[in-house]
Backbone as a printed PyTorch tensor [residue, N CA C, xyz], in Angstrom:
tensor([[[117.0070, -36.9060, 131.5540],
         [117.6490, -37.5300, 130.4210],
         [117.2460, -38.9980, 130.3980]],

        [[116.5340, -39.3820, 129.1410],
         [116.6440, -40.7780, 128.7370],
         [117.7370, -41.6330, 129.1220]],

        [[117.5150, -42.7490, 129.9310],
         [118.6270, -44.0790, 130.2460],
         [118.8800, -44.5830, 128.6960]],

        [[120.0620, -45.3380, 128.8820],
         [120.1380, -46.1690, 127.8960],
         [120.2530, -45.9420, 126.0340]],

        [[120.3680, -44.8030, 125.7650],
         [120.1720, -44.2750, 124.3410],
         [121.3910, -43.5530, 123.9440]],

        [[122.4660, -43.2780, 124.7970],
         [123.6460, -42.7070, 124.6660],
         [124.7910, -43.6390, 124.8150]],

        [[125.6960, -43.6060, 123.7490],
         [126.5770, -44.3440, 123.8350],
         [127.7270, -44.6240, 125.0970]],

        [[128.1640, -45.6310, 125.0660],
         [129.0700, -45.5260, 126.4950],
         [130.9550, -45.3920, 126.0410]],

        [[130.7220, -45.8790, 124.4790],
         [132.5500, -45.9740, 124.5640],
         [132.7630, -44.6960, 124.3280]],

        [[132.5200, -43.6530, 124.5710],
         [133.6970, -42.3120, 124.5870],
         [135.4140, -42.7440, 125.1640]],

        [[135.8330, -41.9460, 124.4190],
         [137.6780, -41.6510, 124.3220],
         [137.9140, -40.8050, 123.5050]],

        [[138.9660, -40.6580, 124.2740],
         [139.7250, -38.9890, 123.5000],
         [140.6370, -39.5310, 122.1840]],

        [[139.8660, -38.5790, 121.2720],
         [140.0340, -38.8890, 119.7320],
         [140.5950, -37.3510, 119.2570]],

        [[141.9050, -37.6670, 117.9960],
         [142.1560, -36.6650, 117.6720],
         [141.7040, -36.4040, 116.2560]],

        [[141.3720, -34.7520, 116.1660],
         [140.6430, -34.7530, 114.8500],
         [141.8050, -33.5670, 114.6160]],

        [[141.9730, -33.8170, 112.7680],
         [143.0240, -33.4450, 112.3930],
         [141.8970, -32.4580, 110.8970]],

        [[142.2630, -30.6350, 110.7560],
         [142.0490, -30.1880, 109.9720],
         [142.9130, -30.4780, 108.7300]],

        [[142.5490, -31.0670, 107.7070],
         [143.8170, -31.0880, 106.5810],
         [144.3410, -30.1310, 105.9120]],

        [[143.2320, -29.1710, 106.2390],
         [143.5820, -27.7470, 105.2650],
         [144.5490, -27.1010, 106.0040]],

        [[144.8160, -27.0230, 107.3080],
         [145.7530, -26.1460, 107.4360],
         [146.6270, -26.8700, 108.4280]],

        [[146.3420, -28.4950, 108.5780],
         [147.1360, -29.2410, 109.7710],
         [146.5740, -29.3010, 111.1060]],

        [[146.1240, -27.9950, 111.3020],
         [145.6950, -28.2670, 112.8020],
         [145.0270, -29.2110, 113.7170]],

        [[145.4840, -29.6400, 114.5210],
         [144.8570, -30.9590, 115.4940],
         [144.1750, -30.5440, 116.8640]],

        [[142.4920, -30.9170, 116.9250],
         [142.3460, -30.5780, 118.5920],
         [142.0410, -32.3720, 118.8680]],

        [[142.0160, -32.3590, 120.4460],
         [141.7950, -33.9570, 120.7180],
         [140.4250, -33.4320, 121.8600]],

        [[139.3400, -34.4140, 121.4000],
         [138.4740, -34.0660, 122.4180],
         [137.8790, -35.6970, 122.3030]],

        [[136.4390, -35.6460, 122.8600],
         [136.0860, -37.2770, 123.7170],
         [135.0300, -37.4900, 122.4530]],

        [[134.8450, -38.6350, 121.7280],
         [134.1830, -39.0940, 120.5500],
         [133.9240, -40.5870, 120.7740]],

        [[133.0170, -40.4710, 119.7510],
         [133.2170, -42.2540, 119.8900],
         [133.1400, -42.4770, 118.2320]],

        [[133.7000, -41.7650, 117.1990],
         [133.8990, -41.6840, 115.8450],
         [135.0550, -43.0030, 115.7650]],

        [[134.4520, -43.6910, 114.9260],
         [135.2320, -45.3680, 114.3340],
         [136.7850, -44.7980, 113.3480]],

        [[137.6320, -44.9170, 113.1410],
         [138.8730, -44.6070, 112.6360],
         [140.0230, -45.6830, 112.5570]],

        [[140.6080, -46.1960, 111.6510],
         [141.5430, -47.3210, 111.9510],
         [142.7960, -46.1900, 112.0760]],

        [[142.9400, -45.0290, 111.6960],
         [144.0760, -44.1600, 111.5240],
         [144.4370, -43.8280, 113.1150]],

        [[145.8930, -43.8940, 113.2480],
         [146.2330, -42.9730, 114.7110],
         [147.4790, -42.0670, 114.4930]],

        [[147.2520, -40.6640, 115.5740],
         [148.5380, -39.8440, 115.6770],
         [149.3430, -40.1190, 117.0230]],

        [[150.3600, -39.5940, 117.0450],
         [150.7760, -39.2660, 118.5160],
         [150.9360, -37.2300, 118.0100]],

        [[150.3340, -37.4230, 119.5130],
         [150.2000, -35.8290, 119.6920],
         [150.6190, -35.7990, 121.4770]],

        [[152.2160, -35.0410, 121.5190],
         [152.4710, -34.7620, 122.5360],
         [152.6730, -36.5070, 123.1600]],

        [[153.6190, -36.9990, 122.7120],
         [153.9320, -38.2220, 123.3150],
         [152.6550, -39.7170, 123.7980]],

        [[151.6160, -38.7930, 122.9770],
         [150.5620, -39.5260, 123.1930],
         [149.5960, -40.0360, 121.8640]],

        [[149.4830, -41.4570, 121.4860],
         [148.9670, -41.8830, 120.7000],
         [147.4850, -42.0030, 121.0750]],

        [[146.6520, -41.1760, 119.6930],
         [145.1980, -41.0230, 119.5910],
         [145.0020, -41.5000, 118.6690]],

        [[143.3120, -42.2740, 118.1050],
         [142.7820, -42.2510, 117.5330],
         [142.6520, -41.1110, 116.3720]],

        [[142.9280, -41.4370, 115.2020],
         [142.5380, -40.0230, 113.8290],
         [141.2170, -39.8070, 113.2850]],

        [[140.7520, -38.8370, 113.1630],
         [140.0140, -38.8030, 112.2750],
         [140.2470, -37.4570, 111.5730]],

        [[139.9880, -37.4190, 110.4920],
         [140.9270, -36.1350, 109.3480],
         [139.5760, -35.7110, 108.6730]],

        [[139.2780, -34.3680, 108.4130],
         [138.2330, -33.5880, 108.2500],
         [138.7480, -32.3280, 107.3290]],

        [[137.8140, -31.6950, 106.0800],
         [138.1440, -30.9750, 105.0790],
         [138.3560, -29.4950, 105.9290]],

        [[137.5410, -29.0500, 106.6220],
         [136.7480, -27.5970, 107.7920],
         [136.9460, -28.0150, 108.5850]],

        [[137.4700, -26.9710, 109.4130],
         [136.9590, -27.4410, 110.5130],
         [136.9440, -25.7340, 111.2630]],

        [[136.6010, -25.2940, 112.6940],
         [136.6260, -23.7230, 113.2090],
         [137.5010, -22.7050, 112.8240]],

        [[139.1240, -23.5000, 112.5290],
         [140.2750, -23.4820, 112.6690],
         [140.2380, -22.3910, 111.3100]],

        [[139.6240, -22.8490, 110.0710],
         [140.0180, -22.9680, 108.5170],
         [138.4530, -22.1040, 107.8160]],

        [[137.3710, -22.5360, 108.7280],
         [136.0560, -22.0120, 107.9150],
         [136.2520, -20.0760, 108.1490]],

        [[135.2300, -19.9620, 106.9580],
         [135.4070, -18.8980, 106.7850],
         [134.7950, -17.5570, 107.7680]],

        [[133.1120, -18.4000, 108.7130],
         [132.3610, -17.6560, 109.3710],
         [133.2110, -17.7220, 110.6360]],

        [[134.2580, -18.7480, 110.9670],
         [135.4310, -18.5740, 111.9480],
         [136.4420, -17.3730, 111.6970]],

        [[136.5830, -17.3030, 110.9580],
         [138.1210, -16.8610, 110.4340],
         [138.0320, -15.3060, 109.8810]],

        [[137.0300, -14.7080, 109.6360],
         [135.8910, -14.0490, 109.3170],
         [137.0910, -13.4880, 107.9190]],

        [[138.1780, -14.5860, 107.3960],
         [138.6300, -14.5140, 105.8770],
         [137.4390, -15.5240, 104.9030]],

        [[137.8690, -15.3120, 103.6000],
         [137.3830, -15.9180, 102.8590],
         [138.9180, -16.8390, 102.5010]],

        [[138.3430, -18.2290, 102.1270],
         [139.7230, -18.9970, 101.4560],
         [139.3750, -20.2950, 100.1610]],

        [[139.7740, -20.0900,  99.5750],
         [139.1130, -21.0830,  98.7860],
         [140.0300, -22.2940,  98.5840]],

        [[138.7680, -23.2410,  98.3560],
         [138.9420, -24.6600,  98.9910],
         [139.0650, -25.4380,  97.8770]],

        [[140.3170, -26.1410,  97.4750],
         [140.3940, -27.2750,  96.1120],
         [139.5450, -27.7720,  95.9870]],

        [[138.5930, -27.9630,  95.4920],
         [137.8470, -28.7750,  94.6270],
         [137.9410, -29.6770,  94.0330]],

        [[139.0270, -28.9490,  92.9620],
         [138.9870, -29.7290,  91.8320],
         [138.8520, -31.3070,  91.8170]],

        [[140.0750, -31.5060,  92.3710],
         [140.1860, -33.0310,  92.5230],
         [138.8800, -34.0280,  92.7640]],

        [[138.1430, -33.5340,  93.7240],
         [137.0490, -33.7550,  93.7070],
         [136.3590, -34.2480,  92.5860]],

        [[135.8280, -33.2850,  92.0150],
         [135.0770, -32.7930,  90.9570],
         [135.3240, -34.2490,  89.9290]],

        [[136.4460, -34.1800,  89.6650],
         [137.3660, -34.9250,  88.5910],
         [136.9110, -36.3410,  89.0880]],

        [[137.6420, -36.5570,  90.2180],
         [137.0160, -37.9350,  90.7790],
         [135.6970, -38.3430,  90.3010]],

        [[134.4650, -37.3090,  90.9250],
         [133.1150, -37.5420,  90.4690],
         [132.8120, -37.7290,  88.6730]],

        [[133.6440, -37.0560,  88.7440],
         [133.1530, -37.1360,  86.5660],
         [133.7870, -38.5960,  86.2520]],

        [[135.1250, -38.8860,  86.5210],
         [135.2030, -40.1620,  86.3890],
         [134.6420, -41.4150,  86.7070]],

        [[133.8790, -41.2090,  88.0150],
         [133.3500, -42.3150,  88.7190],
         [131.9720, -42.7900,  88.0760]],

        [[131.5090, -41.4870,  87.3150],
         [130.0090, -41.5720,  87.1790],
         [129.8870, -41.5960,  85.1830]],

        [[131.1490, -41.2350,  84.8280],
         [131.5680, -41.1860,  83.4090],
         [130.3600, -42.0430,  82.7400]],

        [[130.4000, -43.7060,  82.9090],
         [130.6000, -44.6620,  82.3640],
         [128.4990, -44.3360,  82.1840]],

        [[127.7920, -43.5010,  83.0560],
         [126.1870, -43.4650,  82.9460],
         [126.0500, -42.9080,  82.1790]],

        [[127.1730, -41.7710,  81.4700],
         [126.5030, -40.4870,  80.6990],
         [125.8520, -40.9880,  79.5610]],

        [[124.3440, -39.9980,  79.5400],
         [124.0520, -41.0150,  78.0110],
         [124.3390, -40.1440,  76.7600]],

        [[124.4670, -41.5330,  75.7910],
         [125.2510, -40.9080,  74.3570],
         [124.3170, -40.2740,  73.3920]]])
């Protein structure tokens, strides 16, 4: 293994599925100003649409995923280019 090319600040960061809540905490070095306490213990957040927990080739369901809002956001944001 290459010296020097891998980061050194690892810490245990919690990543939070939004779709269905679920939280695992594992070692990251992902930037986040957000924090939880999980189990009397305050982590670092980071909040994610999928995750093993929720996808579908996990879950071997199908579930469908809001969009919309999305979508809407983008049409508004980009509204103002459409040409007339």
């Amino acid at each position: 293994m290459r010296k020097g090319i891998h980061p050194e600040n690892y810490r245990l960061v919690a990543f939070k599925d939004m779709s269905n809540d679920d939280v695992f905490i594992t070692k990251s070095t992902a930037n986040t100003k957000e924090t939880i306490e999980v189990e009397g213990v305050e982590y670092p957040l980071v909040k994610m649409e999928i995750s093993r927990t929720s996808h579908p080739f996990y879950t071997g369901k199908s579930k469908l995923v809001d969009t919309a809002g999305r979508i809407d956001k983008f049409k508004n944001k980009y509204k103002k280019f459409q040409k007339k």
